[in-house]
Residue frames relative to the residue before (quaternion, step in Angstrom):
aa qw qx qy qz dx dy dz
X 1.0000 0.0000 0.0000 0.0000 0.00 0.00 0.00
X 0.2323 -0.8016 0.4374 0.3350 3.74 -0.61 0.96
X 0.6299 -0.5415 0.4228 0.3623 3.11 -1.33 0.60
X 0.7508 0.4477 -0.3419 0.3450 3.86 0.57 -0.40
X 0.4319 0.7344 -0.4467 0.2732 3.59 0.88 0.29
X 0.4538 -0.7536 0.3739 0.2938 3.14 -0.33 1.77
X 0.3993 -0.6678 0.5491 0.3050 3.65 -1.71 -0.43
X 0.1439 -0.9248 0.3511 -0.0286 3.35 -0.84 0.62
X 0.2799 -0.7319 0.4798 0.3947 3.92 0.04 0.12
X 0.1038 0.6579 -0.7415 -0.0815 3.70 -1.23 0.52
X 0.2094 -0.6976 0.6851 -0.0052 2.95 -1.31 1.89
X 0.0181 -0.6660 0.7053 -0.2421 3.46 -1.53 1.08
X 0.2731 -0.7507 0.5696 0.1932 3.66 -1.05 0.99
X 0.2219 -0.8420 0.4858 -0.0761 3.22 -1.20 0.59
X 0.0187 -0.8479 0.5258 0.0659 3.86 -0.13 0.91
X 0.0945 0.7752 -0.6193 0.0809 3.24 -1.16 1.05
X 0.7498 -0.0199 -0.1768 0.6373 3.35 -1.00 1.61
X 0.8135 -0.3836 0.2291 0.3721 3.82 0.58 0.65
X 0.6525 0.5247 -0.2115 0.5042 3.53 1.30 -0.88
X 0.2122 -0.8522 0.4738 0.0647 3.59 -0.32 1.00
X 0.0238 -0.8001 0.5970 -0.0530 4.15 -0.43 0.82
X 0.6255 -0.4907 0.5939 0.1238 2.47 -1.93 0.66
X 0.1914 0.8255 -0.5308 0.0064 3.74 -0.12 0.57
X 0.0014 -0.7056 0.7059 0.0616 3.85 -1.15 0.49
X 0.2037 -0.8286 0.5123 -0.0973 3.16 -0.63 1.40
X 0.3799 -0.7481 0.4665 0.2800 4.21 -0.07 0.89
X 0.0696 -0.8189 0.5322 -0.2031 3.18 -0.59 1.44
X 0.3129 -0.6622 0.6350 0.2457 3.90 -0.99 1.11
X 0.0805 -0.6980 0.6814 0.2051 2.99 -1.86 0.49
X 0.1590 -0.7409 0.6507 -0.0497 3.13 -0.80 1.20
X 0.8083 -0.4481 0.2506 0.2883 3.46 -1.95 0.10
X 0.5966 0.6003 -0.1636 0.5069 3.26 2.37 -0.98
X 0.8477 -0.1718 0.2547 0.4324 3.44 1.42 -1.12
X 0.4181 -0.5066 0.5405 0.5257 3.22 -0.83 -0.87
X 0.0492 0.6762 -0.7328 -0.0572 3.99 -0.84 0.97
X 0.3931 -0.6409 0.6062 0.2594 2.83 -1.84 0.19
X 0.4052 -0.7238 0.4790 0.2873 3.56 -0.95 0.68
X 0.2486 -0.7967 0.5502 -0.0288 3.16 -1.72 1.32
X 0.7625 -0.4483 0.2609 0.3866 3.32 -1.18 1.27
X 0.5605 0.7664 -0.1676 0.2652 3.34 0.92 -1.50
X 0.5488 0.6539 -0.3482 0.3872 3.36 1.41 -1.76
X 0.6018 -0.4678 0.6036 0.2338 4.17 -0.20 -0.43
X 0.6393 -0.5547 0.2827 0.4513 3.23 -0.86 -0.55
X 0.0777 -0.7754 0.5308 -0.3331 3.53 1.32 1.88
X 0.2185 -0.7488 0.5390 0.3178 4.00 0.09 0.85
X 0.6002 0.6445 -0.3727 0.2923 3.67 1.12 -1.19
X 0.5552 0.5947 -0.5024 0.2927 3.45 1.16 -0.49
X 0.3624 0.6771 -0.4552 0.4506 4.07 1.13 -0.78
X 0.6690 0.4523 -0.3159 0.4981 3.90 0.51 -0.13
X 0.4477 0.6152 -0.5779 0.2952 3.95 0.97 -0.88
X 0.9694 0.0174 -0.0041 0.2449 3.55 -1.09 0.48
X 0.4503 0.7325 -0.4040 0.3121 3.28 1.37 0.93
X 0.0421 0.8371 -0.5421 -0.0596 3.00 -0.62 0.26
X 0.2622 -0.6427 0.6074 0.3862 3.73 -1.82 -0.12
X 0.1089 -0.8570 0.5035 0.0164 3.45 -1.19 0.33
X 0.0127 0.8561 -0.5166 0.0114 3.58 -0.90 0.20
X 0.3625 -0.7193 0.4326 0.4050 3.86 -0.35 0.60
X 0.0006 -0.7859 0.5929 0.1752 3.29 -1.28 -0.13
X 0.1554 0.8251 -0.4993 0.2138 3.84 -0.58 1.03
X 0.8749 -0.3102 0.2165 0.3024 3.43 -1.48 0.62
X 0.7473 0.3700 -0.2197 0.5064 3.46 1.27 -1.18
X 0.7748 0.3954 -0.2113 0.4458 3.54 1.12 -0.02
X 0.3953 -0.6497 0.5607 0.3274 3.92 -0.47 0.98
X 0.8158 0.2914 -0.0380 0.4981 3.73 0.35 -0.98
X 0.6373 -0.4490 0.5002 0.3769 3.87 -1.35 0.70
X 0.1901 0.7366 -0.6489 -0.0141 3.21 -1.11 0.21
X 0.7300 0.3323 -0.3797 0.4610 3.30 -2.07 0.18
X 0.0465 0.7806 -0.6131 0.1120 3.67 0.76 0.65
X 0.0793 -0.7177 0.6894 -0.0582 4.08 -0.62 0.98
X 0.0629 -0.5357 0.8094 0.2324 3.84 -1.93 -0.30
X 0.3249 0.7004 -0.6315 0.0717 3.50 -1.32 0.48
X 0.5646 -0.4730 0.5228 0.4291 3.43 -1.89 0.51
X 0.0896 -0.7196 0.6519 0.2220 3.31 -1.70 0.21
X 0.2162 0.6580 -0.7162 0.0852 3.83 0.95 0.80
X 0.4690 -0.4717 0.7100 0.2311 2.83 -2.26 0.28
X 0.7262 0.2851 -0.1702 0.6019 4.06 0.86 -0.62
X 0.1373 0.7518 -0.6352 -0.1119 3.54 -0.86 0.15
X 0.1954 -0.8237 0.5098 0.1529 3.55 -0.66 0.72
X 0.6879 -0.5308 0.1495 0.4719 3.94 -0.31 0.19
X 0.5200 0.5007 -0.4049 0.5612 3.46 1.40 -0.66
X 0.6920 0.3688 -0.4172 0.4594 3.78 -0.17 -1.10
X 0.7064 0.4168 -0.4423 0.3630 3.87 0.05 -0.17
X 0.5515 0.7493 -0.1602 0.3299 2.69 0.85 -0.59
X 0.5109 0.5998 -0.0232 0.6153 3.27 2.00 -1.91
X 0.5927 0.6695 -0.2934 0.3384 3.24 0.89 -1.69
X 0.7704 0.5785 -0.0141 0.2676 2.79 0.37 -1.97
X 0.6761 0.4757 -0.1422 0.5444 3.14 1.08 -1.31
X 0.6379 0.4774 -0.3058 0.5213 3.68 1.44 -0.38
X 0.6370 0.5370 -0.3142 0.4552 3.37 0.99 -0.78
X 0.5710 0.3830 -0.3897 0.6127 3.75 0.99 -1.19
X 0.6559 0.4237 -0.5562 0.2845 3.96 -0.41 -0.43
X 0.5737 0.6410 -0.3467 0.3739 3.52 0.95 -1.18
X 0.9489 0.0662 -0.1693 0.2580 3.13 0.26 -1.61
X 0.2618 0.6136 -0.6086 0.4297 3.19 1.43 1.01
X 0.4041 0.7414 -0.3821 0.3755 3.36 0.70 -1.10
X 0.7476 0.5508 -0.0063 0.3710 2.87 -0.26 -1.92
X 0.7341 0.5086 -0.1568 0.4217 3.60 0.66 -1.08
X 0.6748 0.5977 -0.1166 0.4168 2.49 1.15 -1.36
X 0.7386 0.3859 -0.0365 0.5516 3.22 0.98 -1.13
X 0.3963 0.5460 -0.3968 0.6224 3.58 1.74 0.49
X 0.7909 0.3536 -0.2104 0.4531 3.44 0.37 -1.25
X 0.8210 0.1183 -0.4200 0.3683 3.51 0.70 0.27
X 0.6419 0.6207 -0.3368 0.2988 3.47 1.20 0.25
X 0.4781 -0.6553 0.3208 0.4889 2.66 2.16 -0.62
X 0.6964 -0.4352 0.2641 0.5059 4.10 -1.11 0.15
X 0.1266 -0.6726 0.6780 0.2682 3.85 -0.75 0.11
X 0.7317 -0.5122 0.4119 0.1803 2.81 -1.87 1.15
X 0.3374 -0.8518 0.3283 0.2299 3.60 -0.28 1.17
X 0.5091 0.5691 -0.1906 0.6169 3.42 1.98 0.21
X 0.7406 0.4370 -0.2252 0.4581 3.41 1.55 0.26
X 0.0142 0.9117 -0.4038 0.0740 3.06 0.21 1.57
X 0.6275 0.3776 -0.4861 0.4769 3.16 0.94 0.10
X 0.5562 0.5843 -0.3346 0.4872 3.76 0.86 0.61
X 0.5786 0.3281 -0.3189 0.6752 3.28 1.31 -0.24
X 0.4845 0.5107 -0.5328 0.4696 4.02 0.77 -0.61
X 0.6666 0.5013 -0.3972 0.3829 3.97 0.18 -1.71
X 0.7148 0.4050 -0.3569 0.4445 3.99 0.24 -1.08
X 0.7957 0.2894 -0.4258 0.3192 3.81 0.36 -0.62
X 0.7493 0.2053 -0.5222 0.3517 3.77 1.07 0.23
X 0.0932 0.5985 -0.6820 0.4099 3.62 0.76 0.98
X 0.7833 0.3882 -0.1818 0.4502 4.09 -0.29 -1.19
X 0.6498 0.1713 -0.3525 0.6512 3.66 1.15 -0.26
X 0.5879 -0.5255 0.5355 0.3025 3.57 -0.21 0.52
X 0.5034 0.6564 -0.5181 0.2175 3.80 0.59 0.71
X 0.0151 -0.8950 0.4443 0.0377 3.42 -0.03 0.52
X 0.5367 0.4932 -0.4116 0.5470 3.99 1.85 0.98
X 0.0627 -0.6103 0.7872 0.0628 3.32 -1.16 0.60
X 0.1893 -0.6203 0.7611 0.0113 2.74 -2.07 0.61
X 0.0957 0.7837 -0.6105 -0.0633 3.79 -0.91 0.43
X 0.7498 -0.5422 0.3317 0.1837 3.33 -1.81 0.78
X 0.1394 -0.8846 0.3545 0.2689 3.53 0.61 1.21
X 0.7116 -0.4195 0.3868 0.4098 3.54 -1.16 0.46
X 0.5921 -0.5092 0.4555 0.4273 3.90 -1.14 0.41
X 0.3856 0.8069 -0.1998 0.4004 3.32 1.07 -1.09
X 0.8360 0.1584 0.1137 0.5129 3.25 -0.32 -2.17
X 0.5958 0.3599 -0.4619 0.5497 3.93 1.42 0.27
X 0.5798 0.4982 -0.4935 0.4149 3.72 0.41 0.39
X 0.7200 0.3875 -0.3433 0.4621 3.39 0.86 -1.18
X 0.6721 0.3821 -0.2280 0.5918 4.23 1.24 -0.68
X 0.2552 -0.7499 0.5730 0.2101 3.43 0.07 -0.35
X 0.3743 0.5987 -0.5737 0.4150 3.78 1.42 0.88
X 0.4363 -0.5143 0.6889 0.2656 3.08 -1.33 0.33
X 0.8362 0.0822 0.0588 0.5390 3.60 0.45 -0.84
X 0.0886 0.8416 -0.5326 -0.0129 3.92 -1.27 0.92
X 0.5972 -0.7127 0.2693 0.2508 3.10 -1.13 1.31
X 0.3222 -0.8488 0.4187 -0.0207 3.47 -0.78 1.04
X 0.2394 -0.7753 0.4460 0.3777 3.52 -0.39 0.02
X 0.7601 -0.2370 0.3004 0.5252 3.98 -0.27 -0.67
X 0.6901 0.4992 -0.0994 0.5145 3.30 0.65 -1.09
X 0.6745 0.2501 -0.3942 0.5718 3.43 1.14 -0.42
X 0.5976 0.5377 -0.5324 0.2649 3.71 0.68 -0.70
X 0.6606 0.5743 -0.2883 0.3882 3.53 1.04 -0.98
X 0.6009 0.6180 -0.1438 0.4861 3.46 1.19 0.00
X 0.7187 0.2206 -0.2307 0.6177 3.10 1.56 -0.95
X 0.4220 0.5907 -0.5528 0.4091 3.87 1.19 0.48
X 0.7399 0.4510 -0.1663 0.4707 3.29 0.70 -1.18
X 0.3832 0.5065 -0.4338 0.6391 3.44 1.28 0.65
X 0.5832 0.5941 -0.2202 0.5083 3.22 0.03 -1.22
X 0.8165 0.3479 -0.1975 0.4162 3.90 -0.29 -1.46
X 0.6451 0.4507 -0.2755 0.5521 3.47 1.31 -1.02
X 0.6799 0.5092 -0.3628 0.3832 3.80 0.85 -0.60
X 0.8246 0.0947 0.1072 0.5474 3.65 0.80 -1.12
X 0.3243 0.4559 -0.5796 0.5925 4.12 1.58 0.86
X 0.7536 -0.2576 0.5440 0.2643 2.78 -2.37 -0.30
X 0.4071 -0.7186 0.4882 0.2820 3.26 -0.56 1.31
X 0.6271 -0.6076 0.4557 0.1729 3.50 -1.70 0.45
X 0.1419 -0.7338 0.5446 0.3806 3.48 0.03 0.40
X 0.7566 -0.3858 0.3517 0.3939 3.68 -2.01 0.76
X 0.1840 -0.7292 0.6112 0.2467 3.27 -1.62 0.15
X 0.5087 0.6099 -0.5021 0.3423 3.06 1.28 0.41
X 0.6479 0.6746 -0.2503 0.2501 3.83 1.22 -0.53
């Protein structure tokens, strides 16, 4: 596996036990795809990424994502991987602080803005998003690469597709 394959966010919604989220998950791109990186890798630093993700519900009672979180989902965690964990989490939410105290509070309904600050802090600077049935017939990707401006665009897709509808502005 080469060592220079960049990192990326692929964002994609997701419903478990009924409750539907936003998720962007750290992802290699390589020549085959997007892979995700696994514990497995050795001493591969990228593995510190196996199962993170950022996230946020979205649902009927809310116009806008919310409760925006970053966390591991392993199901095993042995002492190295927690370890890894950790050291990612403390970067984040120093991270995070940091970038509170000079940017000010971030909207708490703004997740692809809180997505931009945590990989800003990992030095990611690709997004992918989940292309529409639609656009995966006419591309056959499952998923296309985006800049900021589109990720924010498909959230707010997203919020208007499966938030709390909006009342008119014409009324």
């Amino acid at each position: 596996m080469p060592d220079n394959d960049p990192l990326a966010f692929s964002l994609q919604t997701e419903t478990e036990h009924g409750t539907c989220r936003l998720v962007a998950r750290v992802v290699l791109v390589t020549g085959e795809g997007l892979r995700n990186p696994l514990w497995q890798w050795g001493a591969d630093p990228r593995k510190a990424f196996a199962d993170f993700a950022v996230h946020a519900y979205i649902d009927r009672d809310n116009e806008h994502a919310w409760c925006p979180r970053y966390s591991f989902t392993a199901h095993q965690v042995e002492l190295d991987q927690a370890e890894s964990m950790v050291r990612l989490l403390r970067k984040i939410h120093k991270g995070l602080d940091v970038a509170e105290q000079d940017a000010g509070h971030l909207r708490a309904d703004d997740f692809a803005g809180y997505l931009f600050r945590i990989a800003a802090i990992l030095h990611i600077r690709t997004y992918y998003v989940r292309n529409t049935d639609k656009a995966r017939a006419m591309s056959g990707e499952i998923f296309r690469r985006t800049d900021a401006t589109g990720v924010q665009c498909w959230v707010a897709e997203r919020e208007r597709e499966l938030g709390k509808p909006r009342p008119d502005s014409d009324s």
